[in-house]
Structures are given as structure tokens and as C-alpha cells.
mmJSON file of the N, C-alpha and C atoms, coordinates in Angstrom:
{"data_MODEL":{"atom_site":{
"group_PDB":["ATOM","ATOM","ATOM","ATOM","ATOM","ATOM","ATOM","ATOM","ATOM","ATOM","ATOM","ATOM","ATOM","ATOM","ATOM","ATOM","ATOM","ATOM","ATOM","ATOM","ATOM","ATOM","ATOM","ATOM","ATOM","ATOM","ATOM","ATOM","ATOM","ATOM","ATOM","ATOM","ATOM","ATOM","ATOM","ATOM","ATOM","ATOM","ATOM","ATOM","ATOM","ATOM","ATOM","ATOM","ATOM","ATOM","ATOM","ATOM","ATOM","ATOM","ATOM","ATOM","ATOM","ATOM","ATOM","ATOM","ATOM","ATOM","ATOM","ATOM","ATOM","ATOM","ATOM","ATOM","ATOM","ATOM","ATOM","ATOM","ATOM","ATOM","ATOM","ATOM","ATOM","ATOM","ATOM","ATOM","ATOM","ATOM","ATOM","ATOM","ATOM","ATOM","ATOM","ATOM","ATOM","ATOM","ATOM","ATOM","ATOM","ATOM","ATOM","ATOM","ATOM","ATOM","ATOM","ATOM","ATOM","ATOM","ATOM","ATOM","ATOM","ATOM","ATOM","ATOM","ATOM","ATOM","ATOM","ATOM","ATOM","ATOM","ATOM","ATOM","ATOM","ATOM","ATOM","ATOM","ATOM","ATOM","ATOM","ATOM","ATOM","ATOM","ATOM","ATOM","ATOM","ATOM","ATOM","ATOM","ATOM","ATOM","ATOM","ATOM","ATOM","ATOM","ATOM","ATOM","ATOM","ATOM","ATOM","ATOM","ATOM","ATOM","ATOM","ATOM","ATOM","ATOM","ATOM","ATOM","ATOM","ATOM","ATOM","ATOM","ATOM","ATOM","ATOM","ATOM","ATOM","ATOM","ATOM","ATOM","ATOM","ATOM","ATOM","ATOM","ATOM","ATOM","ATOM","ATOM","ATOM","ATOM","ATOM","ATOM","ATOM","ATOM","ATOM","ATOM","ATOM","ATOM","ATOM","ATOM","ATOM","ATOM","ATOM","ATOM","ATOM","ATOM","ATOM","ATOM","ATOM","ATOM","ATOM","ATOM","ATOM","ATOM","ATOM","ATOM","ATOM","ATOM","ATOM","ATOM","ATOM","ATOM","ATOM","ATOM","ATOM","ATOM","ATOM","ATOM","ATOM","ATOM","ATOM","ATOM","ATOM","ATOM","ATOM","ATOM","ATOM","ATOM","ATOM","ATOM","ATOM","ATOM"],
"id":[1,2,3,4,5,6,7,8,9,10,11,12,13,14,15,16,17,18,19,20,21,22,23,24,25,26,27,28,29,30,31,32,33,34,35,36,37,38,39,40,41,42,43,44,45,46,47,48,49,50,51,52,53,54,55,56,57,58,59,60,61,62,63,64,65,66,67,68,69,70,71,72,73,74,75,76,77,78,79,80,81,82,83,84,85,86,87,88,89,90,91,92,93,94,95,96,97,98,99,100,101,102,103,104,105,106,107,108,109,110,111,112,113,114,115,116,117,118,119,120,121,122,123,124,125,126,127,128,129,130,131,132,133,134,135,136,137,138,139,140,141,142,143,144,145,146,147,148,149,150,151,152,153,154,155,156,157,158,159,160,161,162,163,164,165,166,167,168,169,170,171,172,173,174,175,176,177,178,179,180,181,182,183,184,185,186,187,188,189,190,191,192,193,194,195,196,197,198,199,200,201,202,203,204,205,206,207,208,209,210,211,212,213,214,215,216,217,218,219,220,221,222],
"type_symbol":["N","C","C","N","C","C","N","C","C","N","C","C","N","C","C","N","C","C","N","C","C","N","C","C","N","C","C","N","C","C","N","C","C","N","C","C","N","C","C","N","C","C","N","C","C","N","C","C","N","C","C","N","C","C","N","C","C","N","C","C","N","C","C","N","C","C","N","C","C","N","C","C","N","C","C","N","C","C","N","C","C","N","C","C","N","C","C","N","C","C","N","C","C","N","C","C","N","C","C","N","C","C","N","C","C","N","C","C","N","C","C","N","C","C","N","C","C","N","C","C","N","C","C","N","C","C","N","C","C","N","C","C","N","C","C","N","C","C","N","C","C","N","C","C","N","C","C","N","C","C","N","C","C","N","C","C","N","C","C","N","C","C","N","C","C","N","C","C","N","C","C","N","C","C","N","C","C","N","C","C","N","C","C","N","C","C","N","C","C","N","C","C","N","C","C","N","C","C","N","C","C","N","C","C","N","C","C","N","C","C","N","C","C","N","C","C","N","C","C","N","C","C"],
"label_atom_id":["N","CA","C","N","CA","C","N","CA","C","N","CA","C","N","CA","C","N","CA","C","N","CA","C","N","CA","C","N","CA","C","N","CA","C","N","CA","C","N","CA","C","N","CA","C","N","CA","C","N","CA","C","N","CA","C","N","CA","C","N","CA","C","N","CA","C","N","CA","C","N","CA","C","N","CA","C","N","CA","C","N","CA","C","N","CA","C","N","CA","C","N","CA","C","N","CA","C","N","CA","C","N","CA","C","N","CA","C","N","CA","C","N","CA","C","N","CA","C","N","CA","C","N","CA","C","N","CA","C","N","CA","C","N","CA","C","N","CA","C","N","CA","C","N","CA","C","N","CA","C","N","CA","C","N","CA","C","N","CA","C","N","CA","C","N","CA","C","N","CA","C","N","CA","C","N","CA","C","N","CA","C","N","CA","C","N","CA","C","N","CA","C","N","CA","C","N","CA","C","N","CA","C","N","CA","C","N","CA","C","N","CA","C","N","CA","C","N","CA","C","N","CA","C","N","CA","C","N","CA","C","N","CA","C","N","CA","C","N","CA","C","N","CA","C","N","CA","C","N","CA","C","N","CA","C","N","CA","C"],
"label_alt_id":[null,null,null,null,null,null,null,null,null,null,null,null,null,null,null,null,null,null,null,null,null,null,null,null,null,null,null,null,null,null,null,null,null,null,null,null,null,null,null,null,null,null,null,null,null,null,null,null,null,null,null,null,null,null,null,null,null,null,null,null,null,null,null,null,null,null,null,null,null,null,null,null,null,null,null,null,null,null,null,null,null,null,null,null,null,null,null,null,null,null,null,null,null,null,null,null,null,null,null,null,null,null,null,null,null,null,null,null,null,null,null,null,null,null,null,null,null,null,null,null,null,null,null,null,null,null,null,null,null,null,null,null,null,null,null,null,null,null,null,null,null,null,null,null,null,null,null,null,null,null,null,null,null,null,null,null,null,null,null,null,null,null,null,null,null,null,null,null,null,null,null,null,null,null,null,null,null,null,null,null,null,null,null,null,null,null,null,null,null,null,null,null,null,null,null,null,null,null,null,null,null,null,null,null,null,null,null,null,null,null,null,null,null,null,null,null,null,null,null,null,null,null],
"label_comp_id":["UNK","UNK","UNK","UNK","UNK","UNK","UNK","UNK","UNK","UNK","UNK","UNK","UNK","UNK","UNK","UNK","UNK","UNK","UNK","UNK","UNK","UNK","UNK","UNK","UNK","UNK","UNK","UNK","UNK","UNK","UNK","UNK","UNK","UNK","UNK","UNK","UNK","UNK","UNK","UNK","UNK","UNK","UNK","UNK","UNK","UNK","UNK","UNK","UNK","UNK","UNK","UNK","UNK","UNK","UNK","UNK","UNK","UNK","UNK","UNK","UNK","UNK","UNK","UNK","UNK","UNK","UNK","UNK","UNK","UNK","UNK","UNK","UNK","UNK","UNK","UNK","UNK","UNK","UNK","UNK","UNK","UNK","UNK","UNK","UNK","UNK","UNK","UNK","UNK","UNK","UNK","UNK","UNK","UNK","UNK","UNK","UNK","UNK","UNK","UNK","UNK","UNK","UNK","UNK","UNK","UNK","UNK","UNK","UNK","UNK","UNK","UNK","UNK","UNK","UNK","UNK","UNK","UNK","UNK","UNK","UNK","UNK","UNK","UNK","UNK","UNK","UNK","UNK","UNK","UNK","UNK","UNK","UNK","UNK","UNK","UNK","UNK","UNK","UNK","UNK","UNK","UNK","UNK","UNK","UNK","UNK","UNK","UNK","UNK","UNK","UNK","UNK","UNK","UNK","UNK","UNK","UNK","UNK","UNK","UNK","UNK","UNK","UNK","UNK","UNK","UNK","UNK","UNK","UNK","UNK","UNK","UNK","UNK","UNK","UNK","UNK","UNK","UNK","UNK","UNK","UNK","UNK","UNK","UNK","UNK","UNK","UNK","UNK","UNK","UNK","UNK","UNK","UNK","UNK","UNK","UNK","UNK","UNK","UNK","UNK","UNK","UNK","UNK","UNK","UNK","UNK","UNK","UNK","UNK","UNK","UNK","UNK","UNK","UNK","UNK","UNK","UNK","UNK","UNK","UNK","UNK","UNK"],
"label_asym_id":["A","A","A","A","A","A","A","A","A","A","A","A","A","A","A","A","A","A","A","A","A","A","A","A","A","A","A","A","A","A","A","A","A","A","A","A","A","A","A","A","A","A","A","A","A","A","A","A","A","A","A","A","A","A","A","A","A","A","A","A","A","A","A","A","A","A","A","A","A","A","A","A","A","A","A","A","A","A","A","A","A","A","A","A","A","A","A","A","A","A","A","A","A","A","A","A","A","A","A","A","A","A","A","A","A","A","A","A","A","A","A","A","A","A","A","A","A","A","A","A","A","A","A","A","A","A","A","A","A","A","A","A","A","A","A","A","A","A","A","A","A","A","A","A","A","A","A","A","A","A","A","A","A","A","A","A","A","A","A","A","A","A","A","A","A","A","A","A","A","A","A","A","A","A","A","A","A","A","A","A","A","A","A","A","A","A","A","A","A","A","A","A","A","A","A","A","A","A","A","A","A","A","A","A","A","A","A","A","A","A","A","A","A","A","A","A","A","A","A","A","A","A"],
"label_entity_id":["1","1","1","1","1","1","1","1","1","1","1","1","1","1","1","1","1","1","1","1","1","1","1","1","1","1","1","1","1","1","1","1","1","1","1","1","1","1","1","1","1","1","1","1","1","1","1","1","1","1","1","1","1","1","1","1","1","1","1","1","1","1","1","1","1","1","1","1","1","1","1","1","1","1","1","1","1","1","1","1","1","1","1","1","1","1","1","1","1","1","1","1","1","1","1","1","1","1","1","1","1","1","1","1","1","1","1","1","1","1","1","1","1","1","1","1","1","1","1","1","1","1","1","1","1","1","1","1","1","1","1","1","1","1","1","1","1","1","1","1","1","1","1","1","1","1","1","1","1","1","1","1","1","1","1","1","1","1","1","1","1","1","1","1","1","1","1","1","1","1","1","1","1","1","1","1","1","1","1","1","1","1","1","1","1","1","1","1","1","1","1","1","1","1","1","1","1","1","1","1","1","1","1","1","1","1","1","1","1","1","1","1","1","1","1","1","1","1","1","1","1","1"],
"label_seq_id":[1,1,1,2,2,2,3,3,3,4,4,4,5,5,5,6,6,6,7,7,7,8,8,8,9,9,9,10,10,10,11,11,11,12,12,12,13,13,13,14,14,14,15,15,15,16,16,16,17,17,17,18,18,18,19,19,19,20,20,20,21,21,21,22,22,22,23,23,23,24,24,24,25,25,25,26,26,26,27,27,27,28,28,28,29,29,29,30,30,30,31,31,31,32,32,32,33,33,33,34,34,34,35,35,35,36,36,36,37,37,37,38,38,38,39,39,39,40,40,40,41,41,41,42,42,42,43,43,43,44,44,44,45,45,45,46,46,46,47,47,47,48,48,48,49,49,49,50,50,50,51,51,51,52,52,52,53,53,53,54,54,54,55,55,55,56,56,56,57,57,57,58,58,58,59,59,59,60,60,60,61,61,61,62,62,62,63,63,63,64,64,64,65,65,65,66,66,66,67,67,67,68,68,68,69,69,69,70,70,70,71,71,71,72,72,72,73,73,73,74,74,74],
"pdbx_PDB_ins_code":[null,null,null,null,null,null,null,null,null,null,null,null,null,null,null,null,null,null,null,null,null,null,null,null,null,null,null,null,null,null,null,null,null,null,null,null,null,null,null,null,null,null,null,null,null,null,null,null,null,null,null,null,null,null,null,null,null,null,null,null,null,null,null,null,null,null,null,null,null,null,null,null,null,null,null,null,null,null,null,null,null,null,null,null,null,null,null,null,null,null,null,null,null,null,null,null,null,null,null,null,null,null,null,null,null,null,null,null,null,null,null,null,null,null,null,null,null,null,null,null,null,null,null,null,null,null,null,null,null,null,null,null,null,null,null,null,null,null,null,null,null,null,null,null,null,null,null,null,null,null,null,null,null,null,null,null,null,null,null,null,null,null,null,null,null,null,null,null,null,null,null,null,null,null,null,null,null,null,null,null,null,null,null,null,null,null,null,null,null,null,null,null,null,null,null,null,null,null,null,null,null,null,null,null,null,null,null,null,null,null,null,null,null,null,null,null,null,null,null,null,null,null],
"Cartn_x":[40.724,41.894,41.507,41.782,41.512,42.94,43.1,43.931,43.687,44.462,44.283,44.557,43.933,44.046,45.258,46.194,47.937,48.659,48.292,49.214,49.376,49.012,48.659,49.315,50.525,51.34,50.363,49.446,48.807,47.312,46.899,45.417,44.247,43.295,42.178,42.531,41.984,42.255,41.57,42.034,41.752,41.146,40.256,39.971,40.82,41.386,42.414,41.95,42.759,42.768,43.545,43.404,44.485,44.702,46.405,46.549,47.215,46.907,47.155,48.623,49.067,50.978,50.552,51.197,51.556,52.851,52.426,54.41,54.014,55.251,55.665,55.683,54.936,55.419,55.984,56.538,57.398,56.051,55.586,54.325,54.371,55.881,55.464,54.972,55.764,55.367,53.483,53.166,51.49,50.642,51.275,50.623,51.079,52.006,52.111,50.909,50.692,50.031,48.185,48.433,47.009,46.247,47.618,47.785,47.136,47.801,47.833,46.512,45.902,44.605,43.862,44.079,42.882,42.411,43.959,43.677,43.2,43.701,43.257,41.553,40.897,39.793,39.07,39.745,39.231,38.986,40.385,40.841,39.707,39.5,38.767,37.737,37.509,35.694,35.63,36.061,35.94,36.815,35.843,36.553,37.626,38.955,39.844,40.932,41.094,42.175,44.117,44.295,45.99,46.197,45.294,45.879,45.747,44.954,44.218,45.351,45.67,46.892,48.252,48.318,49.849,50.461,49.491,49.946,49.733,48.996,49.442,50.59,50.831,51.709,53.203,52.704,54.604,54.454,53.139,53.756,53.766,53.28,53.69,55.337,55.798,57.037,57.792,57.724,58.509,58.587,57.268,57.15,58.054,58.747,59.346,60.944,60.882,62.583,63.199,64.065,64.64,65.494,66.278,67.3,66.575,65.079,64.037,63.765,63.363,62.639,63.552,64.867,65.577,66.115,65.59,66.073,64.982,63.747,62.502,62.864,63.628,63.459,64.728,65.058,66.42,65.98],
"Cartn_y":[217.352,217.721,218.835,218.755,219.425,220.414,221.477,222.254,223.13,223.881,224.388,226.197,227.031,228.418,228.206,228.201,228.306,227.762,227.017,226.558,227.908,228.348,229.568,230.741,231.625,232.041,233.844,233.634,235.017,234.531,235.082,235.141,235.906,235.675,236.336,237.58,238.279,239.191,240.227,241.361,242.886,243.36,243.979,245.027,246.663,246.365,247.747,248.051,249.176,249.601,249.346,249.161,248.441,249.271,249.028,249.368,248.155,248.737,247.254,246.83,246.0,245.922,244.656,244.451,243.196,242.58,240.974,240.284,239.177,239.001,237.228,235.82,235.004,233.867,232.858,231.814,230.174,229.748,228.594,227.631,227.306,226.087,225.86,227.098,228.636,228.965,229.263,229.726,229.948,228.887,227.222,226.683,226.435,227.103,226.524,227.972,229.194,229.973,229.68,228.839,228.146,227.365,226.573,225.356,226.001,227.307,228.084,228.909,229.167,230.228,229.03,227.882,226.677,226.471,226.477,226.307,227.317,228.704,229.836,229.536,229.544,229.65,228.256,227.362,226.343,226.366,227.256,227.505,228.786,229.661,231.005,231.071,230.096,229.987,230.759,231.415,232.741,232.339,231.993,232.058,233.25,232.794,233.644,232.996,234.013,233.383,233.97,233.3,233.944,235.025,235.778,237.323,237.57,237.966,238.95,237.997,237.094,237.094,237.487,237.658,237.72,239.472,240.449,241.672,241.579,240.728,240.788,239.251,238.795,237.791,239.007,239.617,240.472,241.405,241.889,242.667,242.658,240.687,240.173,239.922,239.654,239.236,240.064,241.604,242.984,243.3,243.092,243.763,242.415,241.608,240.846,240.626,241.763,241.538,242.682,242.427,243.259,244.569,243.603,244.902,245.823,245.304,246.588,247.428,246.717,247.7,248.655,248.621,249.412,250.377,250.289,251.182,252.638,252.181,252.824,254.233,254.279,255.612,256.265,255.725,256.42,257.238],
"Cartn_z":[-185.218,-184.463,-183.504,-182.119,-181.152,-181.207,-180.876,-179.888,-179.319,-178.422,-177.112,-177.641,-177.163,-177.261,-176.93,-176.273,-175.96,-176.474,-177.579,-178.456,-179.953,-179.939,-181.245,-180.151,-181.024,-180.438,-181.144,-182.052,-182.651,-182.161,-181.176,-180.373,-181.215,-181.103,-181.516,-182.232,-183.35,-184.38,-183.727,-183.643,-183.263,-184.942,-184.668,-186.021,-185.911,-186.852,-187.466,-188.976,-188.612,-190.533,-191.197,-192.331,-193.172,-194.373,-194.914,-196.328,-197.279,-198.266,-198.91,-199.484,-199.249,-199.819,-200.229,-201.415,-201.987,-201.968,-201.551,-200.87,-201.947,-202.085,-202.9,-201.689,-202.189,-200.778,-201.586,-200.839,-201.701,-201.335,-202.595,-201.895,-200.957,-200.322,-199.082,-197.616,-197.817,-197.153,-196.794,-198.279,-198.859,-197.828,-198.317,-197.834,-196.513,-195.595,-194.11,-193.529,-194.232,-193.823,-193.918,-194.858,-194.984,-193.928,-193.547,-192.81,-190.997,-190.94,-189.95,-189.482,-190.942,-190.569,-190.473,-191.082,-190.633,-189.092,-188.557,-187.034,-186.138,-186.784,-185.4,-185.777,-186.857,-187.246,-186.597,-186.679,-185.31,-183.807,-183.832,-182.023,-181.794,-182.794,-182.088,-182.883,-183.637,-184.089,-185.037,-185.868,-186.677,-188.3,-189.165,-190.199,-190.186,-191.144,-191.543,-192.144,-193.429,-194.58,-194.089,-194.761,-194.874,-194.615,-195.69,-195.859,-195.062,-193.87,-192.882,-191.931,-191.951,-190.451,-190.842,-191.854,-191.99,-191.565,-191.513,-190.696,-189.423,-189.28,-187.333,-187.256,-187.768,-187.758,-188.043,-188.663,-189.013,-187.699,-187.278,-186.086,-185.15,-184.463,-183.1,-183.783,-184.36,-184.868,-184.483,-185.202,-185.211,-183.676,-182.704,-181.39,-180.617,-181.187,-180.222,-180.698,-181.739,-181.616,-181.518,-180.219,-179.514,-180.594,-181.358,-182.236,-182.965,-183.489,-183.85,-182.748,-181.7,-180.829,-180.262,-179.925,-179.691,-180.597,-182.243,-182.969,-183.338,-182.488,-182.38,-181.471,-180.875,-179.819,-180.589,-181.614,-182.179,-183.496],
"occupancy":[1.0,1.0,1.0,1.0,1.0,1.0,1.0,1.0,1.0,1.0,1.0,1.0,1.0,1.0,1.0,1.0,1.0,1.0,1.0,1.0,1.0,1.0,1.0,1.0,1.0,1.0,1.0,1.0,1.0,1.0,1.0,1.0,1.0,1.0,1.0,1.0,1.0,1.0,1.0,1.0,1.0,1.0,1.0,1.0,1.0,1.0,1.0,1.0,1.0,1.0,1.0,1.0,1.0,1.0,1.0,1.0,1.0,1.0,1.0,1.0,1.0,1.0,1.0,1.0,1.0,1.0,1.0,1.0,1.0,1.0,1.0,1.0,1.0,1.0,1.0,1.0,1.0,1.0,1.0,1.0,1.0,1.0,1.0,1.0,1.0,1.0,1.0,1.0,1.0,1.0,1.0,1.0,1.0,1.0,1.0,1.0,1.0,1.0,1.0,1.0,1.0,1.0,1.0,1.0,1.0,1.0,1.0,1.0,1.0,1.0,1.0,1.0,1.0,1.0,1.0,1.0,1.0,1.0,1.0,1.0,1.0,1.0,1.0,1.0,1.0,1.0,1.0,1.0,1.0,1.0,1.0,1.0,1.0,1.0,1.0,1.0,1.0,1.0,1.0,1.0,1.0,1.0,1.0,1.0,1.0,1.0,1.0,1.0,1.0,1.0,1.0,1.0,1.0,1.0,1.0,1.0,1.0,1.0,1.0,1.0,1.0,1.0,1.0,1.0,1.0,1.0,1.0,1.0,1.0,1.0,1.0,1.0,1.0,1.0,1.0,1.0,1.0,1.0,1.0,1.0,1.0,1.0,1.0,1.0,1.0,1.0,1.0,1.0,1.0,1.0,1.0,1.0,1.0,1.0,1.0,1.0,1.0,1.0,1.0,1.0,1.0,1.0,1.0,1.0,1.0,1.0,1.0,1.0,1.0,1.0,1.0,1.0,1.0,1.0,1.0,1.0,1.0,1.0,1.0,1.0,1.0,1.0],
"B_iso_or_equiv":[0.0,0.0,0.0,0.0,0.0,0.0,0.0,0.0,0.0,0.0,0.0,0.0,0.0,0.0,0.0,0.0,0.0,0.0,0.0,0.0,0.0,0.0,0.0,0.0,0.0,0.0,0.0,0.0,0.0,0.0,0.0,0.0,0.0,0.0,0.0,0.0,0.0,0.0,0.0,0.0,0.0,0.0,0.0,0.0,0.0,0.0,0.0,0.0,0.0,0.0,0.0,0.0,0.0,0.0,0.0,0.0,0.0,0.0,0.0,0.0,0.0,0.0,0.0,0.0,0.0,0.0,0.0,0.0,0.0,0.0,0.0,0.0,0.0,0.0,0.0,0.0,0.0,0.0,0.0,0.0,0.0,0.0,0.0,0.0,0.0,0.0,0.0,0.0,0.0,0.0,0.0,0.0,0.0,0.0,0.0,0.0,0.0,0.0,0.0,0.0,0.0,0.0,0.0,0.0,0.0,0.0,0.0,0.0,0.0,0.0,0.0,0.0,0.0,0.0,0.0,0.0,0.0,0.0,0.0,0.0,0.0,0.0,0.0,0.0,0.0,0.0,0.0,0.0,0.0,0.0,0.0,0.0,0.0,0.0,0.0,0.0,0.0,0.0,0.0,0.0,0.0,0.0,0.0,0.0,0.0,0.0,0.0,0.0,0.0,0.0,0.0,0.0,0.0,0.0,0.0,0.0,0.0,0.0,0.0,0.0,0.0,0.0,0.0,0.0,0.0,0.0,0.0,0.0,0.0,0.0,0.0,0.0,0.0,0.0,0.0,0.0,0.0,0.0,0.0,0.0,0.0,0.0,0.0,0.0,0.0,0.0,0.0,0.0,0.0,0.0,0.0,0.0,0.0,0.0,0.0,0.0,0.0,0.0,0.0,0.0,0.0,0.0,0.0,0.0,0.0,0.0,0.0,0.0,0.0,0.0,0.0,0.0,0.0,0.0,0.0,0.0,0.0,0.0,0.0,0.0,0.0,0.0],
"pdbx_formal_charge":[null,null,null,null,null,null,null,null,null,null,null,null,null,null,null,null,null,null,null,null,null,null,null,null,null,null,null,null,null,null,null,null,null,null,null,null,null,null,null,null,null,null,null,null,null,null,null,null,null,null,null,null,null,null,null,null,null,null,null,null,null,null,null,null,null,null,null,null,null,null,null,null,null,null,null,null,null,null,null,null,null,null,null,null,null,null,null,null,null,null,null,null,null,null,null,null,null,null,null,null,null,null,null,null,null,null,null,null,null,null,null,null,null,null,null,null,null,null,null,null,null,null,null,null,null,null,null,null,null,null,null,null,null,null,null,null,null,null,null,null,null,null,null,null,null,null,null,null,null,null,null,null,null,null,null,null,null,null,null,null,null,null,null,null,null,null,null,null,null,null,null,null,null,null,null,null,null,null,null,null,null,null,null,null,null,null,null,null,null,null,null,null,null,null,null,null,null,null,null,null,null,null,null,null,null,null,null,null,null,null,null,null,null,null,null,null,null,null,null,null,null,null],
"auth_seq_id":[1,1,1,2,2,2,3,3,3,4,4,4,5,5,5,6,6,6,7,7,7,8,8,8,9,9,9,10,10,10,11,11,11,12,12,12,13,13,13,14,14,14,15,15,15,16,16,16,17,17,17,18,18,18,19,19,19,20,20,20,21,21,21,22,22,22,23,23,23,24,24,24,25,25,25,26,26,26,27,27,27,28,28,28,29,29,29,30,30,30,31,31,31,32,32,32,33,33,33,34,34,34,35,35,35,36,36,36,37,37,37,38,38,38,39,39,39,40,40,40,41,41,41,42,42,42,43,43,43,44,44,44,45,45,45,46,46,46,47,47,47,48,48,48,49,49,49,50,50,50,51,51,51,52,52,52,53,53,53,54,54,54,55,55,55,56,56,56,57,57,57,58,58,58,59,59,59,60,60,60,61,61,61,62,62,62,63,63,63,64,64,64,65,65,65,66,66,66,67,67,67,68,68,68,69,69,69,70,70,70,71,71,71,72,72,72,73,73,73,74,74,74],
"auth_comp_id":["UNK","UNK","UNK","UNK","UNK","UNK","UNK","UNK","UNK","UNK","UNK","UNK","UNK","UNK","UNK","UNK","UNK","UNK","UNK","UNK","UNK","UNK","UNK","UNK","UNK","UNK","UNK","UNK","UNK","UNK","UNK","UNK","UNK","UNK","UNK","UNK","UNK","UNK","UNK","UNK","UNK","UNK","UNK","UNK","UNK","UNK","UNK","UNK","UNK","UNK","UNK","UNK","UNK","UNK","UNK","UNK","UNK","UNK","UNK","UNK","UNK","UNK","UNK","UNK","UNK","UNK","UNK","UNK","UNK","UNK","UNK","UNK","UNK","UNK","UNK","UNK","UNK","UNK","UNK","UNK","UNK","UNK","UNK","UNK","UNK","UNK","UNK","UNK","UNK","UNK","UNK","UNK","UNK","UNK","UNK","UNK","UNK","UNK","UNK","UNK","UNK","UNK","UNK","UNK","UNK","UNK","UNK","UNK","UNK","UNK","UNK","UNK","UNK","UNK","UNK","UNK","UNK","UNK","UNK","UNK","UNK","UNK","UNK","UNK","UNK","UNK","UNK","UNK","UNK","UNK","UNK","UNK","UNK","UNK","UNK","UNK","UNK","UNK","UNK","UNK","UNK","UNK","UNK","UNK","UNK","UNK","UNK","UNK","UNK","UNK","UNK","UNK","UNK","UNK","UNK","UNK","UNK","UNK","UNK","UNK","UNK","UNK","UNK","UNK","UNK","UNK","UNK","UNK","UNK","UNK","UNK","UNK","UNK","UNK","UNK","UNK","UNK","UNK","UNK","UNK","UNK","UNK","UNK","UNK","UNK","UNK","UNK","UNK","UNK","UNK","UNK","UNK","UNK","UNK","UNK","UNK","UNK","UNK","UNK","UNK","UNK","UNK","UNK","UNK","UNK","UNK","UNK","UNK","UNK","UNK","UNK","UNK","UNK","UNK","UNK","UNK","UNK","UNK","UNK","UNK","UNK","UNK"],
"auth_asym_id":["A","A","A","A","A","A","A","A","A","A","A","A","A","A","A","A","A","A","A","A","A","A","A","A","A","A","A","A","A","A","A","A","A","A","A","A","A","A","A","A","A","A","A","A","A","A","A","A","A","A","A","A","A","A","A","A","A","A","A","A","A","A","A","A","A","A","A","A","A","A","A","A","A","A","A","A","A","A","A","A","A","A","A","A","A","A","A","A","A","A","A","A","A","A","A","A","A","A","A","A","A","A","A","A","A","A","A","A","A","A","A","A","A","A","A","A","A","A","A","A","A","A","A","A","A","A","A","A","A","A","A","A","A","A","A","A","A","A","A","A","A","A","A","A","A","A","A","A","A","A","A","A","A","A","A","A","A","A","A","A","A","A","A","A","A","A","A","A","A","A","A","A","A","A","A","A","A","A","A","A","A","A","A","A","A","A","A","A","A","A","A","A","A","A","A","A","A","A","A","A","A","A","A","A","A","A","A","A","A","A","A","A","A","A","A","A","A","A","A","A","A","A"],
"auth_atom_id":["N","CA","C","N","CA","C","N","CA","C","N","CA","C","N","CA","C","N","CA","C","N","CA","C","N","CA","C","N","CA","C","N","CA","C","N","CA","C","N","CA","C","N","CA","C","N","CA","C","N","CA","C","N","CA","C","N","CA","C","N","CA","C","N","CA","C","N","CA","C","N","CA","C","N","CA","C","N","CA","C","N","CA","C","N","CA","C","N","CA","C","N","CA","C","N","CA","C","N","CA","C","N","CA","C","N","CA","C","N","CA","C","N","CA","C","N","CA","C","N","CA","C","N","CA","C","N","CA","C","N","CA","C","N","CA","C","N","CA","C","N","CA","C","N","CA","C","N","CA","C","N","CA","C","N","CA","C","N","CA","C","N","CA","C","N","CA","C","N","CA","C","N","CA","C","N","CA","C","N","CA","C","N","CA","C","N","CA","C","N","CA","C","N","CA","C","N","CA","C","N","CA","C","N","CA","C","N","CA","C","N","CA","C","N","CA","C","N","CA","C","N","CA","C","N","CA","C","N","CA","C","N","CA","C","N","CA","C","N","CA","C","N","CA","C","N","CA","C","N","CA","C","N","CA","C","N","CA","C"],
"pdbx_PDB_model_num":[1,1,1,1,1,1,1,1,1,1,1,1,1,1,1,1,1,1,1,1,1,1,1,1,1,1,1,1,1,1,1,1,1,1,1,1,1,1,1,1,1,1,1,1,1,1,1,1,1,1,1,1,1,1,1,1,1,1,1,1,1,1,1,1,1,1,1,1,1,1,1,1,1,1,1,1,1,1,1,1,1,1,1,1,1,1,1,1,1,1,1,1,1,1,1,1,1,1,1,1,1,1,1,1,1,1,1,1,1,1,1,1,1,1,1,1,1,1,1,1,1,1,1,1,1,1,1,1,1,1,1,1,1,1,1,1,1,1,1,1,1,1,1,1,1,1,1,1,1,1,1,1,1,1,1,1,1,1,1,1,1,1,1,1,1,1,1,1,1,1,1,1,1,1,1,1,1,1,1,1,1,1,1,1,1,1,1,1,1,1,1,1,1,1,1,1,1,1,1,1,1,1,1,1,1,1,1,1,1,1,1,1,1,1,1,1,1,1,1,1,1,1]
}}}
């Protein structure tokens, strides 16, 4: 299966620092996140599991909704 860098809405992984939080997922979600690191790791060549996208997955998410971002300067 081919796809296109512009179809993947979370681009290539930046190195940050991390702390560690532990979340609960539903299987299907587990496995749609599975489903997901399969492809960026296709699209951008770079092995990578679940875990390591799911904090930049929550904070392209957070940086695009408006009623957070406006509660930031408050």
C-alpha cells in the first residue's frame, strides 16, 4: 500500500523530552493507533510504535482547538 506524505495529518516526529503518563485505550482504539504508526513509519521511513505518537497526536489536536487556545492567555 502506497500513500502520499499529505494524507497523514501528524508529519515527521520532532525529538522532545518526555515524561511519562499512563492512559487507558478501548482495543479498537489501541488497534486504530497501531493501524496508524504502521503508516507514518511507511510514509516517513522511520520505524515507530503507538506510544511515541500519541503525544504529538494530543498536541497537534490541543493546538487546533480553538476553545483551548483561547483559554491560554487567560
Amino acid at each position: 500500500m502506497s500513500i502520499s506524505t499529505n494524507k497523514l495529518r501528524l508529519g515527521p516526529l520532532p525529538k522532545t523530552e518526555i515524561v511519562k503518563l499512563t492512559v487507558a485505550l478501548t482495543v479498537t482504539l489501541k488497534a486504530d493507533l497501531e493501524r496508524y504508526a504502521a503508516l507514518h513509519a511507511q510514509t516517513y521511513g522511520e520505524p515507530v510504535d503507538a506510544a511515541t505518537l500519541i503525544p504529538h497526536m494530543l498536541e497537534s489536536f490541543m493546538a487546533r482547538d480553538r476553545g483551548f487556545r483561547k483559554t491560554r492567555g487567560k
